[in-house]
C-alpha positions in Angstrom: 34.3 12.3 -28.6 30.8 11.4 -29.1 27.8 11.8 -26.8 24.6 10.2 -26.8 21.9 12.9 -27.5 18.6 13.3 -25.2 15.6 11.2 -25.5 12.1 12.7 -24.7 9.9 10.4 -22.9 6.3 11.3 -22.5 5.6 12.1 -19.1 3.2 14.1 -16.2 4.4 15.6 -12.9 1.7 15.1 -10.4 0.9 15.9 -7.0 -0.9 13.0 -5.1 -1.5 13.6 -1.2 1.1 15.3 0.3 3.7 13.8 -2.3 5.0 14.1 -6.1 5.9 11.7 -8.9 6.1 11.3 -12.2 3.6 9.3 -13.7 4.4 7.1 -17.2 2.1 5.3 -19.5 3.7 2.0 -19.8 4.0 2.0 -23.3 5.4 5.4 -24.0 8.6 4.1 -22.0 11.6 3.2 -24.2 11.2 -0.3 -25.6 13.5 -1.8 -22.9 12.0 0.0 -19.8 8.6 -1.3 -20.7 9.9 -4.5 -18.6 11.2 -5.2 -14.8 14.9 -4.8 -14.7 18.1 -2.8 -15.3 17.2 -1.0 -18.0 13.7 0.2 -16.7 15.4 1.1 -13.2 18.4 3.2 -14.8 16.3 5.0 -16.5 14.0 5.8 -14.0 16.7 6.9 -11.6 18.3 9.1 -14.5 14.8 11.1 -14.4 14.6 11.4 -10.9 18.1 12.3 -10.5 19.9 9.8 -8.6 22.1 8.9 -7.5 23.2 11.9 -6.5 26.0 12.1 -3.4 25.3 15.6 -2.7 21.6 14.8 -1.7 19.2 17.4 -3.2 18.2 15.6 -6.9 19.2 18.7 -8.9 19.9 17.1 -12.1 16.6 15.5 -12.0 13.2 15.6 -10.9 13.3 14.6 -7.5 13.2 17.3 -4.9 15.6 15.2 -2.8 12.7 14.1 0.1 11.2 10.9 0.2 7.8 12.5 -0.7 9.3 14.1 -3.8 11.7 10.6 -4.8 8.5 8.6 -6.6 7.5 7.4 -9.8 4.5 5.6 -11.0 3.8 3.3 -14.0 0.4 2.4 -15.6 -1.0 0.4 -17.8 -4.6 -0.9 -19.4 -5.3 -3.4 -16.2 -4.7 -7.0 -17.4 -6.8 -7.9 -14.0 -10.6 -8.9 -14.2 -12.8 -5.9 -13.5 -10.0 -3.3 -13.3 -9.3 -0.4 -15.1 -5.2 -0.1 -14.5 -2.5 -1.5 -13.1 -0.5 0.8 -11.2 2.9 0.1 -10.3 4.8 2.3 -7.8 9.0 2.7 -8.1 10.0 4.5 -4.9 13.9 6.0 -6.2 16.6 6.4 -3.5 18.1 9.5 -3.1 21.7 8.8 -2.7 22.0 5.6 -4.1 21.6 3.6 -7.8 18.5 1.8 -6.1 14.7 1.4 -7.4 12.3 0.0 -4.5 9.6 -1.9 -5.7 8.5 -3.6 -2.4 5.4 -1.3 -1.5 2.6 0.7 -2.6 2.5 4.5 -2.4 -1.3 5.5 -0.9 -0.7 9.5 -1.8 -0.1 9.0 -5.5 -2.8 6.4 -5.5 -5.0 9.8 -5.4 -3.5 11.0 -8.8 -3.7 7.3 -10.1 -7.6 7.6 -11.0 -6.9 11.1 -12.7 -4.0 10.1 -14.9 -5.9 6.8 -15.9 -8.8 9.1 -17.5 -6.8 11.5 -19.1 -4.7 8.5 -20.5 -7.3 6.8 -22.3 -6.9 3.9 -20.0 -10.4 4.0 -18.7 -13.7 3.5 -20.7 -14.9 6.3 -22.1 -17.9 4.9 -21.2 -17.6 4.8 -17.4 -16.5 8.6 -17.4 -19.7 10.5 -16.8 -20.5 14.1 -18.7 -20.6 15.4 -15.0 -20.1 13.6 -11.5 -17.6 10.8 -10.4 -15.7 8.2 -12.0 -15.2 5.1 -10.0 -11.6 3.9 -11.2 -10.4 0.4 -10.4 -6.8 -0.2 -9.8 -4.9 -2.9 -9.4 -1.7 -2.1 -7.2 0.5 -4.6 -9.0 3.3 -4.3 -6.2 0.9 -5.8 -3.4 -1.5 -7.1 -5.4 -4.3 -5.5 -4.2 -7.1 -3.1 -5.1 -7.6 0.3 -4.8 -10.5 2.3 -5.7 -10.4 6.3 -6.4 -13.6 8.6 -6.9 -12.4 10.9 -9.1 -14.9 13.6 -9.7 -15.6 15.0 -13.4 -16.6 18.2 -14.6 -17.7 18.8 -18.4 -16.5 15.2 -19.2 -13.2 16.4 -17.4 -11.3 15.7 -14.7 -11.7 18.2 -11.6 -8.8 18.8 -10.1 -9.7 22.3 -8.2 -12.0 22.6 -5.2 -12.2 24.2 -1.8 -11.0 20.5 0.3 -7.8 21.1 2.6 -5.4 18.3 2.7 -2.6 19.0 6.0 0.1 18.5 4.4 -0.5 20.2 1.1 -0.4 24.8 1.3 -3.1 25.2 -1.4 -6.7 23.7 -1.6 -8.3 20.9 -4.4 -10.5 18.6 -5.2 -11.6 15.6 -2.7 -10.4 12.3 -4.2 -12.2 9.7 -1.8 -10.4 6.0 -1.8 -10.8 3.0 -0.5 -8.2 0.5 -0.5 -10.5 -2.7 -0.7 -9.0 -5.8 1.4 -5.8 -5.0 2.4 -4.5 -7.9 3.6 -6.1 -11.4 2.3 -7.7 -13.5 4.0 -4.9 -15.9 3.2 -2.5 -13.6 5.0 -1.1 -12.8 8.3 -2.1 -9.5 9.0 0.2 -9.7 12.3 2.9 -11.6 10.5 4.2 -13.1 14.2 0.5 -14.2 15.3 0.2 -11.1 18.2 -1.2 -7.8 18.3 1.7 -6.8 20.9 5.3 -8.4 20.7 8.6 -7.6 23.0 11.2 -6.2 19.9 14.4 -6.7 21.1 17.3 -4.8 19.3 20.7 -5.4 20.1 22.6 -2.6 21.9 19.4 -0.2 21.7 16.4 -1.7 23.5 13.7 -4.2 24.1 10.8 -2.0 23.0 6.6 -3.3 22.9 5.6 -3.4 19.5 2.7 -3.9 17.3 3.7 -5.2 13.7 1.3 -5.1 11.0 0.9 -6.3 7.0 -1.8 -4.2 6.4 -1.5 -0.8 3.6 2.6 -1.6 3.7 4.6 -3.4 6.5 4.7 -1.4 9.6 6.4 -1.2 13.2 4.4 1.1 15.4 6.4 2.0 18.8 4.9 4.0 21.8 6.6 7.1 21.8 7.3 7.5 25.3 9.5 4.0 25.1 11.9 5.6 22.7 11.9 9.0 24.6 9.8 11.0 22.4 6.4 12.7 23.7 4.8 11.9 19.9 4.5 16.0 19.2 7.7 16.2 17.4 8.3 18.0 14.4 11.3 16.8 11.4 14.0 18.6 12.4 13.5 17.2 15.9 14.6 13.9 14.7 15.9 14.8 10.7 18.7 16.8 12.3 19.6 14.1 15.2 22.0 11.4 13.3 21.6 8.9 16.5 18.1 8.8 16.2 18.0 8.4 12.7 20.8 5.5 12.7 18.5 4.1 15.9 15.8 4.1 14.2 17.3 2.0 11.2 18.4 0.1 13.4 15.1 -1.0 14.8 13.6 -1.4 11.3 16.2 -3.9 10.4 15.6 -6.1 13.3 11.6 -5.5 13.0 12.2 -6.7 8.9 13.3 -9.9 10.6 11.0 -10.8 13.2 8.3 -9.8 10.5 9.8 -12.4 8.0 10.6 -9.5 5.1 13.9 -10.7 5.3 16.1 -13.0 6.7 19.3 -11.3 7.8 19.7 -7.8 9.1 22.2 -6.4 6.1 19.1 -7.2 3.4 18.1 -4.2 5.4 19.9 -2.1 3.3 17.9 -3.4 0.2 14.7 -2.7 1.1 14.8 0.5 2.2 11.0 1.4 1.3 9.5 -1.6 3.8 8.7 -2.4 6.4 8.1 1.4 8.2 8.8 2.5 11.4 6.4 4.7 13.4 5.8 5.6 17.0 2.4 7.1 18.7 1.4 9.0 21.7 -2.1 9.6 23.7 -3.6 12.5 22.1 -2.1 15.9 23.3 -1.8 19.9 22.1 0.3 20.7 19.8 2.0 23.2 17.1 1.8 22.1 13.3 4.5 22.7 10.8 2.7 26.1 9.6 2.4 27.0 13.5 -1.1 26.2 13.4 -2.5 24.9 17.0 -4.2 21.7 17.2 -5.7 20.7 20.5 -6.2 17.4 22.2 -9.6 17.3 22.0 -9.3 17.6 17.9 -7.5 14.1 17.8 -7.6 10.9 18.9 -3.9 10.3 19.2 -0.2 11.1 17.5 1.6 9.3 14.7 4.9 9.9 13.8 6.3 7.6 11.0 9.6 7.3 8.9 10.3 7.0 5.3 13.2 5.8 3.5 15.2 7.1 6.7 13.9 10.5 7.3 10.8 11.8 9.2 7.9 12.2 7.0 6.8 15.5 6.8 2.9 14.5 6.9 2.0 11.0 6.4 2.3 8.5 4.3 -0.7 7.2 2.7 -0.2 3.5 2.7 1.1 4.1 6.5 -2.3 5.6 7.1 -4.2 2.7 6.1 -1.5 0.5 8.7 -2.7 3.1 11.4 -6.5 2.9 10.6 -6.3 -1.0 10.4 -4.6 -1.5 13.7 -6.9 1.4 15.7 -9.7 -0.7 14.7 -8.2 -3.6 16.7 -8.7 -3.5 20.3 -5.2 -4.2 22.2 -3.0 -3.0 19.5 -0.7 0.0 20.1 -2.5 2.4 18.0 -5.6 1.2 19.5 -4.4 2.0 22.9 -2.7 5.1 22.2 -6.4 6.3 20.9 -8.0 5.4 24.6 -8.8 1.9 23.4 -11.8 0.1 23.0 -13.3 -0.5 19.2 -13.3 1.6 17.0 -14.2 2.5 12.8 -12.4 5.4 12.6 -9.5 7.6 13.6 -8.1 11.1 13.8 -4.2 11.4 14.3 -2.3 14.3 14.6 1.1 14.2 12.2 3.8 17.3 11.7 1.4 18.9 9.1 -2.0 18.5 10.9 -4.3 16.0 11.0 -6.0 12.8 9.2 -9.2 10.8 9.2 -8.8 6.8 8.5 -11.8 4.6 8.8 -11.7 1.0 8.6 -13.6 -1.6 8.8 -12.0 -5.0 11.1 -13.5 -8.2 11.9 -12.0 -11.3 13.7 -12.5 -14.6 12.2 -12.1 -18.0 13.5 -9.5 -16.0 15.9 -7.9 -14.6 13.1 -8.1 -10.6 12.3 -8.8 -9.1 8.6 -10.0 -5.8 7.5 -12.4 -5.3 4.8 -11.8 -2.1 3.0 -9.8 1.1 4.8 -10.8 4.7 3.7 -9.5 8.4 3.2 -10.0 11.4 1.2 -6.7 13.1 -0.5 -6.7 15.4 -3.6 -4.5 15.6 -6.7 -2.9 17.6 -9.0 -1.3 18.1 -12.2 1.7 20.0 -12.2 3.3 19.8 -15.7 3.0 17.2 -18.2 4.9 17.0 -21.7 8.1 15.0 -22.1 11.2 14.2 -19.7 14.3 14.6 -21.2 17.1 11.7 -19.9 20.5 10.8 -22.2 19.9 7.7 -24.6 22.5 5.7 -23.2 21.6 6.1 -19.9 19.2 2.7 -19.7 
């Protein structure tokens, strides 16, 4: 019987924020990946390792977490004033299922540093010593991203003494600044309020604030779905019912957010719309046991991804929770003691974050104008990826 050898597919393994992926250059896919559609998603599911029934990725390069379930494309930016198109595939664990409906905001942190070390951006932008501004275009929103990247020697500096919760071992700062989030043109509160009654069948009817703004979100007050807002993963990883629950409420918030039309299309867009819920700030205990005390925070996010508890937070969720604390009214906004605001700090399972943004209401209608953080990035191994040929 005859088996297809392995291929070897130029490739680098990168920690961006508090998650990992592995990052291509477009045109060292396979001929027939370097386009949307079955062949490009096999494949990338076949390096990832999915899907895999028992859950942990092992014949692949997932590490069988949301975080860890990524994979990034780029490309010399075909957009005006841009230096690359990024587009983000977010793999399922236990399914044959690529989901191309969102951005990831931690590996938008590695973005700028791959980019240079690619030969996507001009060698003439990169300074001998100091920061390169990279432009990206996030091809699955459409919208752009900048990254500060900071250089050493003409290189990229990846090492440094900033701590990222989230992440055990120090690096460099990697400021961005996701410019515009939601257009002008769009509904930043797809259903026209800040606050709307969610009602899900056999669960609840729950006050929600809905948002279009970093990736789809659904942010819940904690106390409504009997959580204080302090809890840790296996508080709600381990709990079945609450994880069913909360799928639940995602599917019916998908609809009344007009992602989709009927709640089993649910199942097929697993990466949006996100579910989070938030508290009043409060002490509490990290992940590592470190103590964080009310007065360090302005409030508690908790957020979902792809079904599970996120162990940090998502970056993309982070520019949703900045946006809507800038927005007096909002649930975010009140669970931070209200009032206006340009900036936030949330405690999460790891620790904490700082999100600024900057909101204005126009002719009755809100928009923000650009939403900032500061993550790091790493590389972790880079060389080839190994996959069989007649997997794609």
């Amino acid at each position: 019987m005859f088996y297809s050898p392995q291929v070897k597919i130029p490739a680098t393994y990168i920690r961006g924020g508090t998650s990992k992926g592995v990052f291509f250059n477009l045109m060292d896919l396979p001929e027939p990946a370097q386009v949307p559609g079955e062949a490009r998603d096999n494949l990338l599911l076949r390096v990832i390792g999915s899907p895999d029934p028992y859950g942990k990725q092992t014949d692949g390069m997932g590490g069988a977490t949301s975080s860890t379930s990524k994979t990034v494309i780029l490309a010399k930016s075909e957009q005006a004033a841009h230096d690359v198109d990024y587009l983000f595939g977010q793999v399922a664990i236990d399914k044959a299922f690529v989901d191309w409906s969102g951005n990831c905001g931690n590996l938008t942190a590695a973005v700028g540093s791959f980019a240079i070390n690619a030969g996507l951006v001009d060698a003439r932008r990169i300074p001998e010593n100091g920061v390169c501004t990279v432009r990206i275009w996030q091809k699955n929103i459409s919208k752009t991203i900048i990254a500060h990247v900071p250089i050493t020697n003409g290189q990229v500096q990846e090492t440094g003494g900033f701590e990222l919760d989230g992440v055990t071992f120090p690096a460099a700062e990697v400021p961005v600044e996701f410019v515009a989030p939601v257009d002008p043109s769009e509904a930043m509160f797809p259903t026209g309020n800040i606050v709307d009654d969610l009602d899900v069948p056999g669960i609840g009817c729950f006050s929600a604030t809905m948002i279009n703004a970093g990736i789809p979100t659904i942010f819940l007050n904690a106390a409504d779905i009997g959580y204080l807002g302090t809890e840790l993963q296996e508080a709600i990883n381990t709990d079945d019912t609450a994880l069913k629950r909360f799928e639940t409420i995602r599917a019916y918030g998908a609809i009344k957010m007009g992602l989709i039309s009927d709640i089993s299309e649910a199942q097929a867009r697993q990466h949006t719309p996100k579910v989070a819920f938030v508290a009043p700030a409060q002490d509490y205990v990290t992940s590592s046991d470190k103590q964080v005390g009310a007065d360090e925070i302005d409030l508690h996010v908790r957020a979902l991804s792809m079904g599970k508890l996120h162990h940090a937070m998502m970056g993309t969720a982070a520019v949703a929770i900045g946006t809507a604390a800038a927005i007096p009214g909002t649930l975010v906004n009140l669970a931070s003691g209200g009032g206006e605001k340009d900036s936030v700090i949330f405690g999460h399972p790891s620790g904490t974050l700082k999100v600024g943004a900057s909101a204005e209401q126009v002719e009755g209608k809100w928009t923000v104008n650009k939403v900032g953080m500061s993550r790091s990035a790493r590389v972790l191994m880079e060389g080839w990826v190994c996959i069989p040929a007649d997997c794609f």
